[in-house]
C-alpha positions as CSV (number, residue, x, y, z in Angstrom):
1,X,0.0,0.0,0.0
2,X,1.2,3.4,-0.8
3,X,1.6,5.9,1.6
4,X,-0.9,8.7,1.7
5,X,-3.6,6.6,0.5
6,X,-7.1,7.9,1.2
7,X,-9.0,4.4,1.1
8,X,-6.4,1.3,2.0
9,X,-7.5,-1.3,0.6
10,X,-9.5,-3.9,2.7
11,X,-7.7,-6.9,5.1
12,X,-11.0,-8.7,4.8
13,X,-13.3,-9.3,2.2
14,X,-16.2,-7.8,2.7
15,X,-19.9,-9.2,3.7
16,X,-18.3,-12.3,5.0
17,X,-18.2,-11.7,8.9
18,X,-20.6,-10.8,11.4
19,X,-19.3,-7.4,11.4
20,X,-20.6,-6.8,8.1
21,X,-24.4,-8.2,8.9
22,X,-27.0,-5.7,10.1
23,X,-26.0,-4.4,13.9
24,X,-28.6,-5.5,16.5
25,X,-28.6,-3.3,19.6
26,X,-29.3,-5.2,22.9
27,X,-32.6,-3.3,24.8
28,X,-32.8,-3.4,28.4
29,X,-36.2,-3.7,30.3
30,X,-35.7,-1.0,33.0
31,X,-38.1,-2.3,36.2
32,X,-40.2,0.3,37.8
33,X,-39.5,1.8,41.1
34,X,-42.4,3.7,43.8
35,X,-41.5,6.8,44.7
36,X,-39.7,8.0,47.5
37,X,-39.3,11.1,49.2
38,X,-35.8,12.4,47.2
39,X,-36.5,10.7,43.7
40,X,-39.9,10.5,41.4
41,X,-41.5,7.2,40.6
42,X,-39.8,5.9,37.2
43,X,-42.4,3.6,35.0
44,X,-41.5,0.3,33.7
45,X,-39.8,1.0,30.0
46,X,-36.9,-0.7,27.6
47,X,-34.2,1.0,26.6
48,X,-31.4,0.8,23.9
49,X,-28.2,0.1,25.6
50,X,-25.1,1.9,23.5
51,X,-21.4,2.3,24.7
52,X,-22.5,5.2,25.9
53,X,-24.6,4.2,28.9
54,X,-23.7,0.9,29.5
55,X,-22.1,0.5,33.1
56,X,-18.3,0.2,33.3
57,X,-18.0,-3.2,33.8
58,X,-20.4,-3.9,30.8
59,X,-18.5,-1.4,28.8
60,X,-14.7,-3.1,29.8
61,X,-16.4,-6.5,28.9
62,X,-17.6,-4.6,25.6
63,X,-14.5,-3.0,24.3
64,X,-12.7,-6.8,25.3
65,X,-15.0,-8.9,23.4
66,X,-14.7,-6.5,20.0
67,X,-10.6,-6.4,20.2
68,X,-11.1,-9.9,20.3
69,X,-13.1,-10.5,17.1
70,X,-11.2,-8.0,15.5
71,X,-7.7,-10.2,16.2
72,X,-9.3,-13.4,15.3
73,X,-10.5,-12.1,12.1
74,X,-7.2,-10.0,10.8
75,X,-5.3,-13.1,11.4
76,X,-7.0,-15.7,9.4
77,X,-7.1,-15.6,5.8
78,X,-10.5,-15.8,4.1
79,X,-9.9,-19.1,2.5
80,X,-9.3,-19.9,6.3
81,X,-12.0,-18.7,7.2
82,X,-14.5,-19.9,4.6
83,X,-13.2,-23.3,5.2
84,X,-14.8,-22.7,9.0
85,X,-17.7,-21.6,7.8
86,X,-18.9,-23.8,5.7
87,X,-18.3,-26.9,8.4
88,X,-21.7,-27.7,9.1
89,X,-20.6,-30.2,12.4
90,X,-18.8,-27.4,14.4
């Protein structure tokens, strides 16, 4: 790769890894709570968790799991992984 390229080339070929597929976000069901005399009454509702509300400990676990992915899949090679893939036993 040249230097000063605008857009490197891809490691990975694309559509191919989970990555690629449509992102679900996880939804948390938030339990109600009575009122009390410092703090209102809060209603039972979901709620989309994102990086940026998730607790710390969720968010450590998070960041972990996509380094992870990200390692496995930069050091295979597609016909590597397409060999994995397609086992239909594992």
């Amino acid at each position: 790769m040249a230097a000063g390229l605008r857009d490197p080339p891809q490691m990975l070929a694309t559509g191919r890894y989970p990555q690629c597929g449509p992102y679900k976000p996880t939804t948390v069901l938030v339990q109600a709570v009575a009122a009390t005399d410092d703090s209102p009454a809060i209603s039972e509702h979901t709620t989309v968790e994102t990086p940026m509300n998730m607790s710390p400990a969720n968010k450590a676990h998070f960041e972990a799991e996509k380094e992870a992915i990200h390692l496995i899949l930069t050091g295979i090679g597609d016909k590597i992984y397409s060999t994995v893939d397609a086992c239909q036993t594992a």
